[in-house]
VEXTORTI-624776 format. One record per residue: residue in three letters; x, y, z of N, C-alpha, C, O in turn. Coordinates in pm, 1 decimal, decimal comma. Atoms other than C-alpha are relative to their C-alpha. Last residue first. Example, Ala and Ser with C-alpha at 12.3 -4.5 7.8 and 13.67 -1.06 7.14 Angstrom:
% residues 2
REC res       nx       ny       nz      cax      cay      caz       cx       cy       cz       ox       oy       oz
REC SER    -82,0   -119,0     -6,0   1367,0   -106,0    714,0    -77,0    109,0     73,0    -26,1    219,8     89,9
REC ALA     89,0   -119,0      0,0   1230,0   -450,0    780,0     90,0    120,0      0,0    193,6    118,1     66,5
***
This chain:
% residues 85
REC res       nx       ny       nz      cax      cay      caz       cx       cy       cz       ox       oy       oz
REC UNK    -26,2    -32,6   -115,5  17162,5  18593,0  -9939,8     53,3    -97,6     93,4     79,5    -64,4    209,0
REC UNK     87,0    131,1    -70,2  17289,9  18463,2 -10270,8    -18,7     84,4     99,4     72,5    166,2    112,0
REC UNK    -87,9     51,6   -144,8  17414,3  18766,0 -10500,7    -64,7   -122,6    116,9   -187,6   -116,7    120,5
REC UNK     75,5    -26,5   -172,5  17232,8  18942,7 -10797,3    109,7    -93,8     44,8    202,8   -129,5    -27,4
REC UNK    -65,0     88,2    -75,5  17338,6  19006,3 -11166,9    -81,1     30,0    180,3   -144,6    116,1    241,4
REC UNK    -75,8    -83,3   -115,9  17008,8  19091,6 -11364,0     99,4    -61,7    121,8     58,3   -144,6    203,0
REC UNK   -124,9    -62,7    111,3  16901,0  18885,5 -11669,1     69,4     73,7     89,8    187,9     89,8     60,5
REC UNK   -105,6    119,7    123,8  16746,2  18588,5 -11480,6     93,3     87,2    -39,4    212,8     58,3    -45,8
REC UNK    -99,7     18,2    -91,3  16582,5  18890,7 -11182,5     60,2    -73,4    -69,8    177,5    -47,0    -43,7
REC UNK    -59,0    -96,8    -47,7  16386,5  19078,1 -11489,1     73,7    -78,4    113,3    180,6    -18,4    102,4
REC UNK    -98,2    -38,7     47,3  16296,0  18731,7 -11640,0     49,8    127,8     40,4    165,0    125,4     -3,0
REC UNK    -88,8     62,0     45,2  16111,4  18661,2 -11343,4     82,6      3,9    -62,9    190,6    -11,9     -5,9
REC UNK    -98,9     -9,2   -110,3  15956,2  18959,5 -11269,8    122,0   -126,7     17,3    235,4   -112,6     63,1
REC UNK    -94,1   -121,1     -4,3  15840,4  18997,7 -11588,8     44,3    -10,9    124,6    154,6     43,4    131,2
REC UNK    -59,6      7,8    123,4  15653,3  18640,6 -11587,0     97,5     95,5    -23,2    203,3     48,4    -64,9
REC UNK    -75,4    134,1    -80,1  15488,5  18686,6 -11264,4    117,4     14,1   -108,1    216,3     83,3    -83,9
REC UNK   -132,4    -32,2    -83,1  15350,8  19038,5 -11431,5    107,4    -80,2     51,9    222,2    -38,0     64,9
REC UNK   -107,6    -59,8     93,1  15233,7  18820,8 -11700,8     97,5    110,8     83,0    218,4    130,5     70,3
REC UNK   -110,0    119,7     87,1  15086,0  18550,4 -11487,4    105,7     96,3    -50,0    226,7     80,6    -33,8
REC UNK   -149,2    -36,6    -63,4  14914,1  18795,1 -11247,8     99,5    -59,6   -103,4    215,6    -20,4   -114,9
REC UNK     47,6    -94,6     72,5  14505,2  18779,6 -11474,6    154,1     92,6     69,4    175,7    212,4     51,1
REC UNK   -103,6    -30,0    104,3  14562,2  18391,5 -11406,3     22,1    160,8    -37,4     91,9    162,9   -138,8
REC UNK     45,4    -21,4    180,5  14226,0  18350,3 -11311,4    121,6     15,4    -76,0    124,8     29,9   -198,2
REC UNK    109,4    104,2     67,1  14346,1  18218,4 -10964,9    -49,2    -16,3   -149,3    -59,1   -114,9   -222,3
REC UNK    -75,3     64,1     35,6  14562,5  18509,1 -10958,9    -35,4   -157,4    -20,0      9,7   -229,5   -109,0
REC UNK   -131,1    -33,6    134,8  14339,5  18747,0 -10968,7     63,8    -95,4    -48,3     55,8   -121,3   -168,4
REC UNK     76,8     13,2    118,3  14080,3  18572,5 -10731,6     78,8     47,9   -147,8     79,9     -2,0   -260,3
REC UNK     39,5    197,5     36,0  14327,8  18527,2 -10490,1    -90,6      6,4   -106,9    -59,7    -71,1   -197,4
REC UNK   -172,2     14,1     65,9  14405,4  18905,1 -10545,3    -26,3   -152,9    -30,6    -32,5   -218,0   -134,9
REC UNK    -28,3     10,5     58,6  14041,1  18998,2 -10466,2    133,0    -56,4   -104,1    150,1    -65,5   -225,7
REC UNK     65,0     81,6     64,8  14012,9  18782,4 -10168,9     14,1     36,7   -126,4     42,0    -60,7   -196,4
REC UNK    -57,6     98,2    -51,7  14312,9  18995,5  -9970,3   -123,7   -129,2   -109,2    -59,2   -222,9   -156,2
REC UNK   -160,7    -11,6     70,3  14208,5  19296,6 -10090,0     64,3   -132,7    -50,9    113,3   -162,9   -159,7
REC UNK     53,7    -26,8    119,7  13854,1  19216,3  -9946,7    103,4    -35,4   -115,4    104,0   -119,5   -205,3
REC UNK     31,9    126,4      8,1  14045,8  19089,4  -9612,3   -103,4    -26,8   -168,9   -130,0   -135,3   -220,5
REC UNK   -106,1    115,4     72,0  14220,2  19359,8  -9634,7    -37,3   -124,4      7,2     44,3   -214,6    -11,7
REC UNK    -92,9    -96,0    143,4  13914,6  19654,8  -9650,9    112,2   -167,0    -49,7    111,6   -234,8   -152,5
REC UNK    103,5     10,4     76,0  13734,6  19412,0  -9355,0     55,2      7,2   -132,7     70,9    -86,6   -210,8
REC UNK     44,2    187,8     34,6  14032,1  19410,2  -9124,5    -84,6    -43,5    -99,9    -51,7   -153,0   -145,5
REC UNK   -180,0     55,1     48,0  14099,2  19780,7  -9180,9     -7,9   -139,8    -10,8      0,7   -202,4   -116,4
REC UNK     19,1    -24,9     83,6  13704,6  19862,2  -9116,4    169,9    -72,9    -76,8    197,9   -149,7   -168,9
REC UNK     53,3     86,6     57,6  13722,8  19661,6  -8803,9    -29,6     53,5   -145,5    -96,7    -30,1   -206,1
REC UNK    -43,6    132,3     13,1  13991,9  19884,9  -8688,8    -44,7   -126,7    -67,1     30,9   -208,5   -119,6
REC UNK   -129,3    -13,0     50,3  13844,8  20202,8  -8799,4     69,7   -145,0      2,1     88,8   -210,0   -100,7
REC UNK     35,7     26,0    152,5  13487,7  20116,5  -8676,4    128,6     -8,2    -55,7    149,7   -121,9    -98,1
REC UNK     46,9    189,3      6,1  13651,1  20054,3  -8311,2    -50,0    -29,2   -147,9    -27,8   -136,6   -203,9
REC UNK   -217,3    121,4    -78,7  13908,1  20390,0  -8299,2    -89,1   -120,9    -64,4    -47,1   -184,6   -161,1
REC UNK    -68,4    -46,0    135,7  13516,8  20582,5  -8452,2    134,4   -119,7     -0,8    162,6   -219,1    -67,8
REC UNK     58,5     74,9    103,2  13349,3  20442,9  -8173,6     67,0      6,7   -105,3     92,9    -98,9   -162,9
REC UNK     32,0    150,8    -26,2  13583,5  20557,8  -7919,1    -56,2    -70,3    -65,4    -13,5   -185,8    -65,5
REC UNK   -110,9     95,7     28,9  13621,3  20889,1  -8075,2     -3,8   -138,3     19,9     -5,1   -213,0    -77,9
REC UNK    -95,6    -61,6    -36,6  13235,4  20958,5  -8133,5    122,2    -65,2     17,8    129,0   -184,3    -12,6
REC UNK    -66,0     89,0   -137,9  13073,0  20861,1  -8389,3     50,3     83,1     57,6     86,5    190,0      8,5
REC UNK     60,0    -53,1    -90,6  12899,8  21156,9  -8606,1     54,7    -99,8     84,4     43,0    -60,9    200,6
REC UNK    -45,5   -136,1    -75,5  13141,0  21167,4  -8910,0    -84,2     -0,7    158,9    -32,6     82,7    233,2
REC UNK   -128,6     -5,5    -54,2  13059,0  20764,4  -8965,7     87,4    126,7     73,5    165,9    119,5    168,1
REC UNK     -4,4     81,5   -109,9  12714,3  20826,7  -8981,9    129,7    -17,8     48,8    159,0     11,6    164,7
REC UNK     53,2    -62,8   -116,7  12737,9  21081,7  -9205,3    -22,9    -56,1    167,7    -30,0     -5,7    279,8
REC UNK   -118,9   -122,4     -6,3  12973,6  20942,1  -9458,4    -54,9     74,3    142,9     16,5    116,7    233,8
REC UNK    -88,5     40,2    -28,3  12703,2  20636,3  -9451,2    108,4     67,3     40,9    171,3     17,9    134,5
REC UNK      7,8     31,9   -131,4  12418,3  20872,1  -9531,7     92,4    -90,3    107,8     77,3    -72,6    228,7
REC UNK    -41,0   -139,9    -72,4  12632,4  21008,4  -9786,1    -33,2    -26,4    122,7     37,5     -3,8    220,9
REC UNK   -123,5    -42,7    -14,4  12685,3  20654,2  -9949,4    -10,5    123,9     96,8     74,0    128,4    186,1
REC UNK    -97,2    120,7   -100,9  12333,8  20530,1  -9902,8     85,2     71,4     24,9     68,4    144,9    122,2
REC UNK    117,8     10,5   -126,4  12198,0  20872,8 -10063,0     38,4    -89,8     99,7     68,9    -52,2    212,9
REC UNK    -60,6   -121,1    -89,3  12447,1  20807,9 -10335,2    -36,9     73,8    115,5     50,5    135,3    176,6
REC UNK     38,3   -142,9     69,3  12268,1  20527,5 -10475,6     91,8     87,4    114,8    115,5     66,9    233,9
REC UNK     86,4   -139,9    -35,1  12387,8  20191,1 -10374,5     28,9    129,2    -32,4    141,1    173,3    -57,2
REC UNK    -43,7   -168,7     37,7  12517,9  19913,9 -10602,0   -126,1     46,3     97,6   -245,5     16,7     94,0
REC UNK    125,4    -78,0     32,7  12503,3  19531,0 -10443,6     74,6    183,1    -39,2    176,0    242,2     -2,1
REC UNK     65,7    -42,0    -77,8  12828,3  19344,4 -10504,9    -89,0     80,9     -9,7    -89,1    146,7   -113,7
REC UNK    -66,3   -105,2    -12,2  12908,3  19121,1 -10808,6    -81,2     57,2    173,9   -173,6     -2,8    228,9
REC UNK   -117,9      3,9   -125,7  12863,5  18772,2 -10771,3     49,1    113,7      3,5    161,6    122,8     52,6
REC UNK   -103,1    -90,0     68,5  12516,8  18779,9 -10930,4     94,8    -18,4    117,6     72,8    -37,9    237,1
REC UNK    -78,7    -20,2   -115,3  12244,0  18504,9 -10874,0    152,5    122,7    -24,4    229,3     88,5   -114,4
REC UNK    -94,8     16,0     37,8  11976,8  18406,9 -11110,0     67,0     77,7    142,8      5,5    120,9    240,3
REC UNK    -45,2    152,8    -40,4  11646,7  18283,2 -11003,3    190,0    -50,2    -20,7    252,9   -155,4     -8,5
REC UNK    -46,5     40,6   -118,5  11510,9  18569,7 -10929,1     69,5    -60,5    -52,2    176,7    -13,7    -13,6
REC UNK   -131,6    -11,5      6,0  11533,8  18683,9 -11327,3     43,9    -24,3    180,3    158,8     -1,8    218,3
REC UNK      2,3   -130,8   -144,8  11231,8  18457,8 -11350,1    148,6     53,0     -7,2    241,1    -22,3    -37,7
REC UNK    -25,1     42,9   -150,0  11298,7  18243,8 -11658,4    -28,7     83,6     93,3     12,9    195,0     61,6
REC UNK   -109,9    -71,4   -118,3  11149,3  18279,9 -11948,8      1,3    -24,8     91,2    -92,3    -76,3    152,3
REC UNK     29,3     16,5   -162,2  11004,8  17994,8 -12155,3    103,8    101,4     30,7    224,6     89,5     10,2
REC UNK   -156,3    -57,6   -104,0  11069,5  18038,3 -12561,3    -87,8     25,8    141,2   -192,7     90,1    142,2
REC UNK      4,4   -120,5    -80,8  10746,8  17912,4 -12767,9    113,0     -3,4    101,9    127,9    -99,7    177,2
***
């Protein structure tokens, strides 16, 4: 007989999905700051956004999933004359 597992017990590295309800109520919250709040979400939203940016890429290139652009940019500067700075 096959034992299932609880599906607690597993762990996902994706991020949680919310329903569109989240999202609007989120859109709404953010339209109702006022300036001063808004200036302070904005900034910490920019830090947040590139620091995301900033993990997906490491994770890109970690997996290798840059190699082949790497790769074209390389031979595109080999075959092209250039100049020392």
């Amino acid at each position: 007989m096959h034992r299932r597992t609880p599906t607690a017990q597993y762990k996902s590295n994706s991020p949680p999905r919310h329903s569109m309800p989240d999202i609007k109520a989120l859109e709404a919250a953010v339209q109702a700051l006022p300036p001063p709040a808004l200036a302070q979400f904005r900034r910490w939203f920019t830090e947040f956004d590139s620091a995301a940016w900033d993990r997906q890429l490491e994770a890109d290139a970690s997996a290798g999933k840059l190699d082949a652009l790497l790769d074209e940019a390389a031979e595109d500067y080999k075959s092209q004359p250039h100049r020392q700075l």
